[in-house]
C-alpha positions as a Markdown table, in Angstrom:
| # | Residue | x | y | z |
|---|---|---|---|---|
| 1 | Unk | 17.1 | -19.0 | -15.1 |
| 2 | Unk | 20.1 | -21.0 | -14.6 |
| 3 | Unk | 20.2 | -24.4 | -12.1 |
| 4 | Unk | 22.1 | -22.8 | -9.9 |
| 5 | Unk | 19.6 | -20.0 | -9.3 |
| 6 | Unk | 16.8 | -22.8 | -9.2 |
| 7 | Unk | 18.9 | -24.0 | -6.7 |
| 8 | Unk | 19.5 | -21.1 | -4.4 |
| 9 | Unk | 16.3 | -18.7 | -4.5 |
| 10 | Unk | 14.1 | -19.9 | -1.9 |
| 11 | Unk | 11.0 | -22.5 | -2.5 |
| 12 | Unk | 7.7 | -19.9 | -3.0 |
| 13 | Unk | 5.4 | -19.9 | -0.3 |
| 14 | Unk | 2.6 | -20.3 | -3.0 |
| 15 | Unk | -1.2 | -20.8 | -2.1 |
| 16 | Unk | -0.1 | -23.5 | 1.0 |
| 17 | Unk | -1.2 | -22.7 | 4.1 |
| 18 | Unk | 0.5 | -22.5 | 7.1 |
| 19 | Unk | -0.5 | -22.0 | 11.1 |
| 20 | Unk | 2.0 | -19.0 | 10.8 |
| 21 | Unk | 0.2 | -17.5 | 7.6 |
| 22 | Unk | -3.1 | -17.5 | 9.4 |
| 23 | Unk | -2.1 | -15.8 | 12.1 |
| 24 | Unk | -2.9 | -12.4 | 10.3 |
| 25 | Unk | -6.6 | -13.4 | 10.2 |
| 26 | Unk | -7.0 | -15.4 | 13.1 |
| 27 | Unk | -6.0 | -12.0 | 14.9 |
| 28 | Unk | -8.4 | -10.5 | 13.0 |
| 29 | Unk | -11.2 | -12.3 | 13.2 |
| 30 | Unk | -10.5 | -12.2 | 17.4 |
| 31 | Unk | -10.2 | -8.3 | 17.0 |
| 32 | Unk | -14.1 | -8.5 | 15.0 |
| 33 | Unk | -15.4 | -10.2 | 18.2 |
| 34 | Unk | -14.2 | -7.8 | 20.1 |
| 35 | Unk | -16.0 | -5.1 | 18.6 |
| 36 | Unk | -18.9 | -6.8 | 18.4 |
| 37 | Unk | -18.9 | -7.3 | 22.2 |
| 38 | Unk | -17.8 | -3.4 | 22.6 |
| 39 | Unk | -20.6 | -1.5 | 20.3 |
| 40 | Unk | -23.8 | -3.4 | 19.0 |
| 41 | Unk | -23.3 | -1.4 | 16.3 |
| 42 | Unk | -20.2 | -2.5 | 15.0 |
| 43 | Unk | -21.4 | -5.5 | 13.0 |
| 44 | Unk | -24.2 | -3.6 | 11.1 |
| 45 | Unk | -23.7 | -3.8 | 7.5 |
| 46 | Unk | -23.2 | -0.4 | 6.9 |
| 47 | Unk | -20.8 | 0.0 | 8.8 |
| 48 | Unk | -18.3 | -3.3 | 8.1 |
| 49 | Unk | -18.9 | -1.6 | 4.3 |
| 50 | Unk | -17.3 | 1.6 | 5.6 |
| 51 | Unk | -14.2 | 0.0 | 7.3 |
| 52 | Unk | -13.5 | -2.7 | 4.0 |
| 53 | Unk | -14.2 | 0.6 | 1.8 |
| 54 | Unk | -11.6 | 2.5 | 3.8 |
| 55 | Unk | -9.1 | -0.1 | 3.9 |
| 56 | Unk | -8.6 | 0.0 | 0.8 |
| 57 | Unk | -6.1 | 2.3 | 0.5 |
| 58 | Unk | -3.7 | 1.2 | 2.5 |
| 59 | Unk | -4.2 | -2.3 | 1.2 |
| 60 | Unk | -4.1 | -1.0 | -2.5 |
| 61 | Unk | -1.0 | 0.9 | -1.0 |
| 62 | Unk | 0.3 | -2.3 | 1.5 |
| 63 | Unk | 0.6 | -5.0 | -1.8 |
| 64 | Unk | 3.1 | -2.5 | -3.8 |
| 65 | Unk | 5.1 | -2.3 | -0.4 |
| 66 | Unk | 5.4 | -6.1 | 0.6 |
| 67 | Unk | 7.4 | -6.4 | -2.8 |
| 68 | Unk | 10.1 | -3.6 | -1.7 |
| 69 | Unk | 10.3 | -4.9 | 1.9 |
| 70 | Unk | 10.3 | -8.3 | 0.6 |
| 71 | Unk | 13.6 | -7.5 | -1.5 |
| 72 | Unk | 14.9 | -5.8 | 1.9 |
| 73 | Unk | 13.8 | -2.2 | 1.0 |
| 74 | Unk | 11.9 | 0.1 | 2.8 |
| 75 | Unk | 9.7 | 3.6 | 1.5 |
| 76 | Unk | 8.6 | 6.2 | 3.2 |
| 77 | Unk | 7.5 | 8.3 | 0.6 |
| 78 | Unk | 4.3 | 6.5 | 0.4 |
| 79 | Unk | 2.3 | 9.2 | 1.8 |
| 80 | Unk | 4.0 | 12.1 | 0.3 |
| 81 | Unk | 3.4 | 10.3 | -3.5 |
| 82 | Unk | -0.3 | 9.7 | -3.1 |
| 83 | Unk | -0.7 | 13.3 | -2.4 |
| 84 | Unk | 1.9 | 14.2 | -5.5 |
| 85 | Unk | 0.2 | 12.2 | -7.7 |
| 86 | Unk | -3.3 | 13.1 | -6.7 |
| 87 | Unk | -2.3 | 16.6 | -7.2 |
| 88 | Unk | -1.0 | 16.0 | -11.1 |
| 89 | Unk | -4.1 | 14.0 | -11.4 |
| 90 | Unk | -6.4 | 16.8 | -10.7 |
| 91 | Unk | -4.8 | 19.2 | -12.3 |
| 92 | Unk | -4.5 | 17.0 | -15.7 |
| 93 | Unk | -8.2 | 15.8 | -15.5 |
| 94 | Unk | -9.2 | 19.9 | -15.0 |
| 95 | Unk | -7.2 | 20.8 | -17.9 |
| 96 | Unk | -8.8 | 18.6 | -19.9 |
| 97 | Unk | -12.4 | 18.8 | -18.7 |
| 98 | Unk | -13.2 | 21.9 | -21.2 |
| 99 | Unk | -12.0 | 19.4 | -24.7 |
| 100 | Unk | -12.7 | 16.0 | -23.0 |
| 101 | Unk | -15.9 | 16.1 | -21.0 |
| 102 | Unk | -16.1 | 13.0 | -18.6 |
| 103 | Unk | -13.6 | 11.3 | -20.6 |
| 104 | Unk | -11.1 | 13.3 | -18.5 |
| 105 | Unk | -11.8 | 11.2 | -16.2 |
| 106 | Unk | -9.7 | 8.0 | -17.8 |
| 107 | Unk | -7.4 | 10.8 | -19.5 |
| 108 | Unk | -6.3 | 11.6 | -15.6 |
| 109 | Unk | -6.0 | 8.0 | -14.3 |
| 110 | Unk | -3.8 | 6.5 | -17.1 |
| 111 | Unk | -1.6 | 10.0 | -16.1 |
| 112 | Unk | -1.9 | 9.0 | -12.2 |
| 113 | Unk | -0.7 | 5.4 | -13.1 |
| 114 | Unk | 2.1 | 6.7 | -15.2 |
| 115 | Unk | 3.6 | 9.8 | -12.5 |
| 116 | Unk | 2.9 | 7.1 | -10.1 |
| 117 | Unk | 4.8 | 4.5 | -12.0 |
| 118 | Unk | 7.8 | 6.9 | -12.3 |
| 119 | Unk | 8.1 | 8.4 | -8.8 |
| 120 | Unk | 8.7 | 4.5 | -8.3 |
| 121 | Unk | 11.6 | 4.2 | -10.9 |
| 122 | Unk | 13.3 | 7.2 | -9.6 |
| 123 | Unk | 13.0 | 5.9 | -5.6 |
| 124 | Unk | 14.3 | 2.4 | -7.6 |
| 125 | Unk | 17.2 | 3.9 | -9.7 |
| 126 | Unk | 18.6 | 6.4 | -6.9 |
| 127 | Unk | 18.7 | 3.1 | -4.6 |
| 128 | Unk | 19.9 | 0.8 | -7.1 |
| 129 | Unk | 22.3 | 3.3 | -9.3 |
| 130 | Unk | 23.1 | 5.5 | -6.2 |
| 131 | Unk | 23.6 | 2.8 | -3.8 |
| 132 | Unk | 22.0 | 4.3 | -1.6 |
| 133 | Unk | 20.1 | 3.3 | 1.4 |
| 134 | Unk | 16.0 | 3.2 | 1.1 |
| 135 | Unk | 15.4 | 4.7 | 4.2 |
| 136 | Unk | 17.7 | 7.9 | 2.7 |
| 137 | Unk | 16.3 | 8.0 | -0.4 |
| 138 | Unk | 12.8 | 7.4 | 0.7 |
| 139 | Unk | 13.3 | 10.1 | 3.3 |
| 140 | Unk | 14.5 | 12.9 | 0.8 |
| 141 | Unk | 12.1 | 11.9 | -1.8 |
| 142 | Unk | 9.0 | 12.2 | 0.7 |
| 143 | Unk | 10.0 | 15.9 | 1.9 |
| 144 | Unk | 10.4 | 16.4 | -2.4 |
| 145 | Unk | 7.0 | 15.3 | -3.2 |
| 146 | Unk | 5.4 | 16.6 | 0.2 |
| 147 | Unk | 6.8 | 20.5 | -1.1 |
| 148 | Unk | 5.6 | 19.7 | -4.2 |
| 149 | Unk | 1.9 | 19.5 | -3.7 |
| 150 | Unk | 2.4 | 22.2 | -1.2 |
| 151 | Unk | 3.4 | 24.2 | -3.6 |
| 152 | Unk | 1.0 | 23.1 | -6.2 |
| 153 | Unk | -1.5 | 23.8 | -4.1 |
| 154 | Unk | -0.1 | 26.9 | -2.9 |
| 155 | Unk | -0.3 | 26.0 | 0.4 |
| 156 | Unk | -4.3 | 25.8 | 0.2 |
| 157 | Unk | -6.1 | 22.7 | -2.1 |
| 158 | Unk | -6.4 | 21.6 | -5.2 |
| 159 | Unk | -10.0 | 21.1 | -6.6 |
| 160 | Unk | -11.7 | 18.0 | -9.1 |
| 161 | Unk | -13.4 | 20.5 | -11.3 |
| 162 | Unk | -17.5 | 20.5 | -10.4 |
| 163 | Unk | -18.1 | 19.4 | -14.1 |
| 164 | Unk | -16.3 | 15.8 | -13.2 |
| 165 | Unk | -17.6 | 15.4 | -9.6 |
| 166 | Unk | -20.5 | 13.7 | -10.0 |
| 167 | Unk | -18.9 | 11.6 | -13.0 |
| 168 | Unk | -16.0 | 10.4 | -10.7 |
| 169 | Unk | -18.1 | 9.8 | -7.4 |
| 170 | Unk | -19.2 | 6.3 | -8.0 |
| 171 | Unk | -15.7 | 4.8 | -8.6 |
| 172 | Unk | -15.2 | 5.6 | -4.2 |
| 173 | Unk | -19.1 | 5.6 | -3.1 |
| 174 | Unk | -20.3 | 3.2 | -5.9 |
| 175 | Unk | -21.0 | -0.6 | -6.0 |
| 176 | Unk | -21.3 | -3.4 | -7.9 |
| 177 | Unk | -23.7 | -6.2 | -6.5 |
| 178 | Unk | -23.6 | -4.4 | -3.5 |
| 179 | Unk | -19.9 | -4.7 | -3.2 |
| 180 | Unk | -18.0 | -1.2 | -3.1 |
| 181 | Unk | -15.5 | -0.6 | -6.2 |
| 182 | Unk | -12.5 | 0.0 | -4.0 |
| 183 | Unk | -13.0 | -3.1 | -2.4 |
| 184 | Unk | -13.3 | -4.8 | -6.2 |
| 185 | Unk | -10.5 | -3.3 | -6.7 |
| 186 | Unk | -8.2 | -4.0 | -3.8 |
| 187 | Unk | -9.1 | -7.9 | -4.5 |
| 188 | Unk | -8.1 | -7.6 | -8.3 |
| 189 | Unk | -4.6 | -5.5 | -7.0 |
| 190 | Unk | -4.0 | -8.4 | -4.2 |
| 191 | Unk | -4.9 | -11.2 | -6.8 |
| 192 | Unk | -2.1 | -9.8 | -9.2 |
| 193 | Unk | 0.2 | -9.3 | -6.5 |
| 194 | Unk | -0.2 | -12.7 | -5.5 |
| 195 | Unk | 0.2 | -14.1 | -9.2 |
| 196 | Unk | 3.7 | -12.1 | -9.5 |
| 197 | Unk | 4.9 | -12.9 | -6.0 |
| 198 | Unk | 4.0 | -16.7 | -5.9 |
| 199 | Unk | 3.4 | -17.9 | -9.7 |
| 200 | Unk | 6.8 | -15.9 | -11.7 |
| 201 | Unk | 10.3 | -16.2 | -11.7 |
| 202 | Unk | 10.4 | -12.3 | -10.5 |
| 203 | Unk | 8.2 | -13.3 | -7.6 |
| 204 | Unk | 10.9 | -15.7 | -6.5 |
| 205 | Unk | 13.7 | -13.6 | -7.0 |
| 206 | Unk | 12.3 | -10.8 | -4.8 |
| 207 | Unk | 12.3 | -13.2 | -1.8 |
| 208 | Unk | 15.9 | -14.3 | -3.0 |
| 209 | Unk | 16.8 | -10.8 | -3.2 |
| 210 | Unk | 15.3 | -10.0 | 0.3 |
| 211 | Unk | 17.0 | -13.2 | 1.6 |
| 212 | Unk | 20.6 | -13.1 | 0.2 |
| 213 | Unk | 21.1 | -10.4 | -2.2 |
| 214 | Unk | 25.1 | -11.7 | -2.5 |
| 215 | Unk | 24.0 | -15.1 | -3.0 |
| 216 | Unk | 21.4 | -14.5 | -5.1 |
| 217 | Unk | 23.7 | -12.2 | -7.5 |
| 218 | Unk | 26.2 | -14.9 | -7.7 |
| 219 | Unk | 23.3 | -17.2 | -8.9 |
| 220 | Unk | 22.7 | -14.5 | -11.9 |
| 221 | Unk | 19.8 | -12.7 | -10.9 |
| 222 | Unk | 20.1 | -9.0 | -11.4 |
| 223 | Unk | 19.5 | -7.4 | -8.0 |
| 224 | Unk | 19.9 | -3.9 | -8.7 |
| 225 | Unk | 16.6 | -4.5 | -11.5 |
| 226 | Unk | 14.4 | -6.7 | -9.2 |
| 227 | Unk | 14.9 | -4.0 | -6.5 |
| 228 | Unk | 13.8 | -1.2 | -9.0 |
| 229 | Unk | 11.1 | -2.8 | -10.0 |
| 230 | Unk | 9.8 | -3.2 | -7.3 |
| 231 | Unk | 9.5 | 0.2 | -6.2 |
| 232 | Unk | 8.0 | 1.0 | -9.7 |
| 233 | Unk | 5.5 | -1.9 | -8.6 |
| 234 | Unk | 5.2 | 0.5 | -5.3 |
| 235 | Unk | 4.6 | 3.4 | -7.9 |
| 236 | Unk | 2.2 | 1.8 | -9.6 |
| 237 | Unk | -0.2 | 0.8 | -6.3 |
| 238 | Unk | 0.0 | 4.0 | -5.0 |
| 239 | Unk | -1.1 | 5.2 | -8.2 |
| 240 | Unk | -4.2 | 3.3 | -8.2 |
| 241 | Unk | -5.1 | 3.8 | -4.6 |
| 242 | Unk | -4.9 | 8.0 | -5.8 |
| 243 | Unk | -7.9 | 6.8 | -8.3 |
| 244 | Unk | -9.6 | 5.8 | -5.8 |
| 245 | Unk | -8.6 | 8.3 | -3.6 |
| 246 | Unk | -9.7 | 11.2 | -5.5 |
| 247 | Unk | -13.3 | 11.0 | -5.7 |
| 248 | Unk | -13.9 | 10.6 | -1.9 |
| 249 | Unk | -12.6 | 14.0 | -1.1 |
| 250 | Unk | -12.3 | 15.2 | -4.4 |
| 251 | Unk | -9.2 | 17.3 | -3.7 |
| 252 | Unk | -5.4 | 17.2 | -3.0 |
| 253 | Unk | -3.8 | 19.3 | 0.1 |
| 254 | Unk | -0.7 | 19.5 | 1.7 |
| 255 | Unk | -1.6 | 16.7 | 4.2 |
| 256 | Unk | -3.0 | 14.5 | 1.9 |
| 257 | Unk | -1.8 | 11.0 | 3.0 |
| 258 | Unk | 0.1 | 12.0 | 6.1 |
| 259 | Unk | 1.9 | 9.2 | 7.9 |
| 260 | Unk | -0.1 | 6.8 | 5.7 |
| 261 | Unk | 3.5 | 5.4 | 5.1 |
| 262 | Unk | 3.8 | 4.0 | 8.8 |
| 263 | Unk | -0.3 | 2.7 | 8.4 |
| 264 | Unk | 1.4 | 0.9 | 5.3 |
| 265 | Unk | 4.5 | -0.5 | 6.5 |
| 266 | Unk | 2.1 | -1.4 | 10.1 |
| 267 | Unk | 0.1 | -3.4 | 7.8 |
| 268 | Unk | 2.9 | -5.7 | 5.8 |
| 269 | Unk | 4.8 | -6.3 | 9.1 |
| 270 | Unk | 1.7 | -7.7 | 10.9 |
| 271 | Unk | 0.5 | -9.3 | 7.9 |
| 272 | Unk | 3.9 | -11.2 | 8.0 |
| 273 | Unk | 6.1 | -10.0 | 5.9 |
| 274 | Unk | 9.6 | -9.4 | 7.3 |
| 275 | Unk | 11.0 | -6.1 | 7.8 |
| 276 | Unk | 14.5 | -7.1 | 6.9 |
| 277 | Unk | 13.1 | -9.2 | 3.6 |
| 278 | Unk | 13.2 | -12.6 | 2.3 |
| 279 | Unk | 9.7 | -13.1 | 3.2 |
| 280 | Unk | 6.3 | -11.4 | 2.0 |
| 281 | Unk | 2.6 | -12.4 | 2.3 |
| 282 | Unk | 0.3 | -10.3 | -0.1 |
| 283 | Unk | -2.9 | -11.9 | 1.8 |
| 284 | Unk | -1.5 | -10.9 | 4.9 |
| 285 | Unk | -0.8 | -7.6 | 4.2 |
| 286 | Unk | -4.7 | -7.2 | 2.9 |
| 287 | Unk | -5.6 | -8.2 | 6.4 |
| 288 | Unk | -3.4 | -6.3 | 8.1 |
| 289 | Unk | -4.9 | -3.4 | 6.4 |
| 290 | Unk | -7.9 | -4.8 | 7.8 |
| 291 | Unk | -6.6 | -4.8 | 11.1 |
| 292 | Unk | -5.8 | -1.2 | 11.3 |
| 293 | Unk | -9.2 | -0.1 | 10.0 |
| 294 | Unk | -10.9 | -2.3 | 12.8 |
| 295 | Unk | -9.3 | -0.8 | 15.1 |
| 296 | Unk | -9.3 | 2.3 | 14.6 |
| 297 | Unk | -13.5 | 1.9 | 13.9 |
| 298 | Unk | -13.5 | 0.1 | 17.4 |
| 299 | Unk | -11.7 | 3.5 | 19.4 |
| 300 | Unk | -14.4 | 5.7 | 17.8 |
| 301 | Unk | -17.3 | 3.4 | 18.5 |
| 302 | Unk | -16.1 | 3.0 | 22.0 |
| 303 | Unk | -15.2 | 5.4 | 24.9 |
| 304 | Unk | -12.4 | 3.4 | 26.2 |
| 305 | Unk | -9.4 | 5.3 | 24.3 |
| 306 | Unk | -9.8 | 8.5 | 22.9 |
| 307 | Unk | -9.6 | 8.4 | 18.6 |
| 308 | Unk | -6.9 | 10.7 | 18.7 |
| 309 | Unk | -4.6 | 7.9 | 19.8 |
| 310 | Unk | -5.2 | 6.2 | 16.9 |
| 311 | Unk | -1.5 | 6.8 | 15.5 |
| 312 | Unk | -0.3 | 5.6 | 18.8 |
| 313 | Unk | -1.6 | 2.1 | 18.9 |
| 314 | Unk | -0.4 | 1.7 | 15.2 |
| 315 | Unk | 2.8 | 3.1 | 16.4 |
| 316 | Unk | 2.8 | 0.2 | 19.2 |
| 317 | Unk | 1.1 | -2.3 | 16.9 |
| 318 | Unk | 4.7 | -2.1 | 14.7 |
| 319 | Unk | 6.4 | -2.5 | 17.3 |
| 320 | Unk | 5.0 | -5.4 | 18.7 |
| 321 | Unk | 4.9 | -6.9 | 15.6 |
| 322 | Unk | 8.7 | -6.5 | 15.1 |
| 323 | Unk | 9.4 | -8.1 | 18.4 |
| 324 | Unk | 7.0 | -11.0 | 17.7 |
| 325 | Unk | 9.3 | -11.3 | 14.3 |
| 326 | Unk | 12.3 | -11.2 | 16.4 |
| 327 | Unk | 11.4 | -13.7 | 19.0 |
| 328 | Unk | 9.9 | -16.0 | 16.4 |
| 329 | Unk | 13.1 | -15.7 | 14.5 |
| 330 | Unk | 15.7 | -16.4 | 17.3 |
| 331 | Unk | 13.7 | -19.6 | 18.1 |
């Protein structure tokens, strides 16, 4: 990395804390008292296991997409790809059940990680070799893989062979010192999201990226490849969140993953990453996951607002959290 580039890209926000960064959890941690005063219940162990367990997702999910919004990107074909991949997943673990046994099981991720990986590159290269706005790309490519399981699954599901079920079910509903594997695994995603964004020189040219792409071409980074990786990065944690995924329903359908794209993009934006790049926060988006999953348990647990609304209040929770962004910003 040249001086000049040194000199542009902008100083990583590291491990530091700041009153701003904390705002993520301290909104948490006031929407956990909440609850508590709404439903008894809420606080029992059992269930504060469920909501971590089944925020994993979207966490897993959330770290991949803080590094293309970070770069200025956006990708909306989150949703659609977790259900394309689980689909090729399922169908490669049940074609090699009969030779394999249980050692399908691996045979299948390592497949999910790589269809994952390269739904990513091609979201990247059309972007980046295309020049072609996210938003467009993202938007074809998520009706492309949303007709593809549809058609995979003819329009019905796609079954984990009975053989594997009881194999697979402890990597969801298992636990390891009495913490749940997704959630192990969500820390060790965010941890290496954390590493890349704050501790490499790709880290810092994502934020440069997301800042000023022109300015941070002229200082010799190559734009065009930060930005591709980073939706194979995207790829890649959507990937792993399908592994998970699989073994808690233990099938792919044709609404697999609906709208989890704006549950995603909910969660980095409130977790303080900026919609228009140049800033990311991997920590924050792992609470705003958090958030969502809180909330949503609260509007079950209580009669105040029906659960159906549940897609609303994220819906408004964006948008708030875009205004806050823009007032902040203007100040």
């Amino acid at each position: 990395m040249s001086s000049a580039e040194v000199a542009t890209l902008p100083e990583s926000e590291g491990f530091r804390i700041r009153w701003g960064d904390l705002a993520p959890f301290i909104a948490l941690g006031v929407i956990i008292l909440l609850g508590t005063l709404i439903n008894s219940n809420f606080m029992s162990a059992n269930n504060i296991l469920n909501v971590i367990t089944r925020s994993a997702f979207i966490a897993i999910i959330g770290v991949g997409a803080t590094f293309v919004i970070a770069t200025g990107g956006l990708d909306l074909s989150i949703g659609s790809m977790l259900a394309f991949v689980v689909g090729i997943m399922i169908m490669a673990m049940n074609a090699l059940a009969p030779a394999l046994g249980a050692w399908a099981i691996p045979a299948g991720a390592v497949v999910a990680l790589v269809v994952g990986s390269l739904c990513g590159l091609l979201n990247g290269l059309i972007v980046t070799v295309g020049r072609i706005e996210p938003f467009i790309v993202t938007l074809g490519t998520m009706g492309i893989f949303r007709a593809l399981i549809t058609y995979m699954t003819d329009g019905g599901s796609l079954s984990i062979d009975r053989s594997l079920r009881n194999a697979y079910r402890p990597v969801y509903f298992g636990d390891f010192l009495g913490i749940p594997y997704p959630v192990l695994i969500t820390l060790a995603i965010a941890l290496l999201g954390a590493f890349i964004l704050y501790r490499t020189k790709y880290g810092r040219r994502v934020t440069a990226v997301g800042s000023n792409a022109d300015v941070a071409s002229f200082s010799g980074v190559h734009v065009s490849r930060v930005r591709t990786m980073a939706f194979v990065i995207q790829g890649f944690c959507v990937a792993v969140a399908a592994i998970c995924y699989v073994p808690r329903l233990g099938a792919a359908t044709p609404t697999t993953g609906q709208l989890w794209e704006l549950q995603v993009i909910t969660a980095v934006v409130i977790g303080g990453t900026l919609l228009r790049g140049g800033k990311a926060h991997i920590w924050g988006t792992v609470a705003g996951a958090l958030i969502l999953e809180v909330i949503a348990n609260v509007m079950v647990l209580s009669d105040m607002v029906s659960e159906y609304l549940v897609a609303a209040v994220q819906g408004a929770i964006i948008i708030i959290a875009m205004l806050a962004h823009r007032f902040t910003s203007t100040r």
